[in-house]
Each structure stands twice: as structure tokens, then as C-alpha cells.
C-alpha positions, 0 to 999 in steps of 0.5 A: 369363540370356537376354541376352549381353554384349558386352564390347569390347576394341578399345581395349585387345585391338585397339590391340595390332596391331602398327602400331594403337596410338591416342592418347587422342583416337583412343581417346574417338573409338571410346569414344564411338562404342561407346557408341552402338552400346550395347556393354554393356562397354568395355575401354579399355585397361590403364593400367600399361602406360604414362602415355598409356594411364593417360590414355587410360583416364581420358579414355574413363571421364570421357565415357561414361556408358551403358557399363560402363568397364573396365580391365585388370590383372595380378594384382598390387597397383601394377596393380590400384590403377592401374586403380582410379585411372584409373577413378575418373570413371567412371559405371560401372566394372569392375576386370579382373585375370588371371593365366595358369593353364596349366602352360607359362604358369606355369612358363616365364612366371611361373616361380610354382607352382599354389599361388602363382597360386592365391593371387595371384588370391585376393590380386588379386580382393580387392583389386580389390573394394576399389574397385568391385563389378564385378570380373572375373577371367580364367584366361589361356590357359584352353583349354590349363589343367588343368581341375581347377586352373581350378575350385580357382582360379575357385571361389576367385576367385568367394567372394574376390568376382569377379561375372564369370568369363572363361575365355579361349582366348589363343592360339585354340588351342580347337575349338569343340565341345570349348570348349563343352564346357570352359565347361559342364563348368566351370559344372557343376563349380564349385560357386558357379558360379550366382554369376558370368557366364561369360565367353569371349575366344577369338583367331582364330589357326586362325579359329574365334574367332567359332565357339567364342564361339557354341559357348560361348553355347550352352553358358551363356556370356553374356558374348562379349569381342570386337573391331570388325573382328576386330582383335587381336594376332596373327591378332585376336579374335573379330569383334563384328559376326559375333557380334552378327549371329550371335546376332540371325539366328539366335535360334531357336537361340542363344535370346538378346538382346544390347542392341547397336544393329545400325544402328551397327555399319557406322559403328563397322567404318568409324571403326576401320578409318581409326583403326588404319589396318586396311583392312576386306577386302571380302568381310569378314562384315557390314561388308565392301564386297561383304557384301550385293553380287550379282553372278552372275545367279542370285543378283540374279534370286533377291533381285530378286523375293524379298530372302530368296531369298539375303540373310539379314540386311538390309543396313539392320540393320547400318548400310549404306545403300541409297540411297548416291548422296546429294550432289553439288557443289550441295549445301548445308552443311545438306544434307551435315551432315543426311546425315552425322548420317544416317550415324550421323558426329557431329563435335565442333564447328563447326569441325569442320563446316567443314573437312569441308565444304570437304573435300566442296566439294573432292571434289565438283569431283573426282568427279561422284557423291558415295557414303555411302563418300565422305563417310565417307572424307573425314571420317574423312581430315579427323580424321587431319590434326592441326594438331600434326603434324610433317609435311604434304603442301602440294602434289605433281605426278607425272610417268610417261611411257613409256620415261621415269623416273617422278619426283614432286615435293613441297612439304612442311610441317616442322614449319611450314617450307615445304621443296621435294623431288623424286626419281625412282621406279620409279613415281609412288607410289615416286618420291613416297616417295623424293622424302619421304625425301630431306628427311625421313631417316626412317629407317623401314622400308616394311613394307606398301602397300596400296590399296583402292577406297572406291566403284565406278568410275574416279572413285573415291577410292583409301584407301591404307594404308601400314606403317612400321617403325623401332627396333622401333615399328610405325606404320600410316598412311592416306590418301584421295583420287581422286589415288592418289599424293596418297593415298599421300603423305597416307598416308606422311605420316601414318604418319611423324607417328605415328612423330615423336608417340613414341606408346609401347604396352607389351603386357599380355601381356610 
């Protein structure tokens, strides 16, 4: 009981941003990833929701074999059997089922009175014991629940056969002390409570997602479900790597382990942010650029003679590196791929080696210093480019001069055939994207464009993420490079492609 699990749900949870949606490959990339970072649980995905993620779910149960798989479910016969199926080749497999226990969910929602959500979880957790030991049962919109009604309802849920109980805050609606007291007031209460794990999903709407999951460890929890990077619908989860680092810094109070390798934890903030297209601001807990980054006088003169004076955490703890200045254009392919490997970056093939590899010839006669944060970005640039895709960026000159319109002119790839384009802007960035539209017709909606520096100095690549919406489809694009048109254009591209793929999510909760 003094170990807590860290059940991730960046696969499913997360995936429900909008615009984060990944495809299955997209999906056994993070899969693996967490396998690496030793998360004891990983969610990937609610299989009934459609056919992709059904598959998407089974690919991620047939690879990974140190962590538990798991599915989510409604309470209800057609999901559960779903799960079960898309679960089969799993190592290890759990079945997570939920209904809703609040008054206002069960009334204007399911429209079923406390009696029928009582039997449907009854109902639910058997049938899902009929697949696998390993069931988990969550009380949806727990905080806001009558706290009698949950302890009828778990104490049921837990003799039908439920080995792990989550009590949830779906809206992020609970304050810390109070939701610590709700978890120890439930496990006081419930009579076979010494049979289950407790379990806690809080969401970050009022920003005390990661406060209430500590709240609730140290009131008995030990199971924290959370997400790289915080991501989730609305304002997202509580954020693995401020929960992990939470714990592991300050054992004296928490008096608990977890079994995560904090070396991975910078590698998996990396691959998800260039997945989803969600950038990582800097001054993010843990993973953020400027986390362990010095500035005023006092501070660099405190850490230069004792690291404590103001760094709690070792920056090598979470996977960041301080020698970051590693390669340059001389560099050997042996060279770059022992740096990578160094990095905790596994590529799946040779070929894969060497389209990277060129990638990083091509940058290093850019740009003189080569960074971890280059090597990282240009890798993960290379994953996004699909030999499938319906669009692709040939070549691009901008032009801006003062008193003169800006205009771009392209050369695009659709759908194999080569296609000229030009238009003029209010800036290069504009002209470009206006200069795509003219041949493409997209139809899409601009909703987000926004640039981020992935090192220091003028030499630095720029990572642009781009939104588009289009027919009630959100889609983030991304794209790198030391030319931010280029990246630009990359990154509009990119989430065109996306939208051409017709990759469908349904969200749980509707």
C-alpha cells in the first residue's frame, strides 16, 4: 500500500482535446513510449466509440507487455463485450466500465433513477469479471454525488467483483481538502472498501487537478489517473509528470513510491506535444523549457555554488540533458544514432534511421549549433510526414519588402501530382496559406496559429502549430524548421492531411 499507481489515459482522456485526435500508429508510438516510462496502467482508448479506435486499442494491447491495458466502457452489455474483444491480446488486461451517480447526471443525462444506475453498475461490473480479474468501476461526476448513493453504489460495485474503485472529479469541480476528505470519508464508510484501490481522476477546470490528486494520496488513494502534459478535454487532467515529481520530491510527506522511470518522462512530454500538436508552454511544471532555467542574478549566483539553493528537482531526473550542444554537420550516422538512442528516441527501422539522418544533414548546413531540442524536433517532424498523405510541401519562396505586398509562391504535391500556386498576404505566413487555399479549397476554418522557438538564438528552428476546423472536425497540424514560412506551410499541410484522412473520435461522455 505504499506504492501508487499511475494509470495514464493520454490515449483515451487526452485524445479527446479538440483538434488531438491520433491514429492508431500515432497511438502505439505513446504506447510504447509509456511502456518505457514504466506507467503501471495505460487506457488506450474506448473501443465502441468507432472501428478506428477499436483497432487502435487492440494494436496497443498486442505490443506492449510490461503495462496493464485497459479499455474504457459505459455500463452497458455492447461496450463491455467491445472492450473485451479489443483486449484479447493483451499481456495484461483491465476492463474500466462507469456510469454517472450524480443527481443532475442521472436525471438530465441518463434520464434513469438511482435504483436503475445502481443495477447497471451491478450488471456492468459482472459482466466485465467474465473477461478478466482486473475490473475498474468509476463513479462519473463523483465530487458532485450524494455521498450515501456512491457507498451503496461502490460497495456494490466492489461484492459484483470490482478490484479497483475510481472516484472522479469530472468536471474539476472539487477543492483539495474537501476531496481528500470525500476519498477518506468513502473508504471509512464502505464496508468492503479493504478490497479495492482507490482511485482519482480530477480535471483541471479551476487548476487544482494535480492539488486534489495529492490530496487525495494522502488521504489513501493509490491509484492517480493522469495524462502527459495535462492533456484533456476542456482545460485537461491532472499532469503525470507534476504528480510523479510531486511524489518522488517530496516523499517525506506523501511516504509513497511509484515505479515510473523519471528519465523518460522529458521524451514522453516531447512525443506527445508533436503528436497532438499541443505545444508545451515554457514555464510548464517539469517538462517546460524554462523549468530549470536561471535567469535573474541571484538565483544563477545561489545554483552556481550550491544546485539546491534553488532547483529542487535534478533536471537529469526528468530526462533533460546538460550537455545539450551534441552534433554538428560533421557528424557521423553512428554519431547521431547513439545520440538519439541517448535521448530515450527509438526509431522502428532503418529506414527510418536514414530519412532522420538526412533530415539532420540538411539541418546542420542551416544552422551551425545542433541542440537535444533540435534532434528531437526534426525526428518527430520526419514521423509526421506520411508517404500516404494527400498533401505535401515540394518547395516555397516568400517575398516581403517594404511598401510592397508580401506574396508566397508554392509547389505542391496532390495526391502525387505536382501543382504550381502563388498569392499575395498581409505577411509571408498569410500569403503562403492563402497561396495553399487557392488550389486546395479546403473549406477549413483558421482557428489557431502559433509559433514557439525550440532553442535559443536566431539560428533556432521555429515549431509552428496550426488549428483547423471544418463540418464540426477539429484537427491541429505542426511543423519545424529554421524558415518559419516553411514551417508554417509544413504545419498547415499537415493539418490538412489530417482532415483529407477522415479520422473520426466520438467522445465518451456524449
Amino acid at each position: 500500500m505504499n506504492t501508487v499507481k499511475i494509470f495514464d489515459t493520454t490515449l483515451r482522456d487526452g485524445e479527446q482535446s479538440p483538434g488531438a485526435s491520433m491514429t492508431r500508429e500515432e497511438k502505439v508510438r505513446i504506447a510504447r513510449q509509456l511502456e518505457r516510462l514504466r506507467v503501471d496502467v495505460i487506457e488506450a482508448g474506448f473501443p465502441a466509440a468507432s472501428q478506428g479506435d477499436f483497432e487502435a486499442v487492440e494494436a496497443v494491447a498486442r505490443i506492449v507487455r510490461e503495462s496493464t491495458i485497459c479499455g474504457l466502457a459505459r455500463a452497458q452489455e455492447k461496450d463491455i463485450r467491445r472492450v473485451a474483444e479489443a483486449l484479447e491480446p493483451a499481456a495484461s488486461r483491465r476492463i474500466h466500465t462507469f456510469i454517472a451517480t450524480s443527481p443532475l447526471h442521472m436525471e438530465r443525462k441518463l434520464r434513469m433513477t438511482p435504483e436503475q444506475v445502481l443495477a447497471h453498475a451491478v450488471d456492468a461490473v459482472t459482466l466485465a469479471r467474465q473477461f478478466t480479474d482486473d475490473v475498474e468501476f468509476s463513479c462519473e461526476d463523483a465530487v458532485r454525488s450524494d455521498p450515501d448513493f456512491m457507498c451503496r453504489v461502490i460497495e456494490a460495485a466492489i461484492k459484483a467483483g470490482a478490484r479497483t474503485i475510481n472516484i472522479p472529479d469530472t468536471v474539476g469541480y472539487a477543492i483539495p481538502f474537501q476531496y481528500g476528505e470525500l476519498i477518506r470519508d468513502l473508504m471509512t464508510r464502505i464496508p468492503n472498501a479493504g478490497l479495492a484501490v482507490f482511485s482519482v481522476h480530477c480535471h483541471n477546470d479551476l487548476g487544482l487537478a494535480v492539488a486534489n490528486s495529492l490530496a487525495a494520496v494522502l488521504a489513501g488513494a493509490r491509484q492517480v489517473e493522469c495524462t502527459i502534459n495535462g492533456l484533456g478535454e476542456r482545460a485537461g487532467n491532472a499532469a503525470l509528470e507534476e504528480v510523479v515529481m510531486a511524489l518522488k520530491t517530496r516523499r517525506d510527506v506523501f511516504q509513497v513510491e511509484t515505479r515510473i522511470d523519471t528519465t523518460q518522462i522529458v521524451a514522453a512530454s516531447r512525443l506527445v506535444s508533436t503528436i497532438t500538436g499541443f505545444p508545451v508552454q515554457p514555464n510548464k511544471a517539469v517538462v517546460g523549457a524554462n523549468a530549470f532555467a536561471h535567469e535573474s542574478g541571484i538565483h544563477q549566483d545561489g545554483v552556481l555554488k550550491h544546485r539546491e539553493t534553488y532547483e529542487i528537482m535534478r533536471a537529469e531526473e526528468v530526462g533533460w540533458k546538460a550537455n545539450k550542444l551534441v552534433l554538428g554537420k560533421h557528424s557521423g550516422r553512428n554519431a547521431f544514432k547513439t545520440r538519439l538512442a541517448e535521448l530515450g528516441i527509438l526509431l522502428e527501422s532503418e529506414t527510418a534511421l536514414n530519412a532522420a539522418f538526412q533530415r539532420f544533414k540538411s539541418l546542420a548546413d542551416k544552422k551551425h549549433e545542433i541542440f537535444d531540442e533540435d534532434l528531437q524536433a526534426l525526428v518527430s517532424e520526419d514521423q509526421l510526414d506520411n508517404p500516404r498523405d494527400h498533401y505535401g510541401l515540394i518547395a516555397l519562396m516568400a517575398h516581403s519588402e517594404t511598401g510592397e505586398a508580401p506574396r508566397a509562391r508554392l509547389v505542391l504535391s496532390l495526391g502525387g501530382v505536382e501543382k504550381v500556386t502563388e498569392a499575395e498576404g498581409s505577411g509571408p505566413v498569410d500569403a503562403a496559406f492563402k497561396a495553399v487555399e487557392r488550389v486546395v479549397k479546403s473549406g477549413a476554418e483558421l482557428q489557431l496559429y502559433s509559433v514557439n522557438n525550440i532553442t535559443s538564438g536566431t539560428e533556432s528552428q521555429g515549431e509552428v502549430t496550426v488549428r483547423l476546423a471544418r463540418e464540426g472536425r477539429i484537427v491541429n497540424g505542426m511543423g519545424a524548421d529554421t524558415d518559419i514560412v516553411v514551417a508554417s506551410a509544413r504545419a498547415y499541410l499537415n493539418a490538412l492531411n489530417k482532415l483529407e484522412a477522415r479520422v473520426d473520435r466520438v467522445n465518451p461522455q456524449v
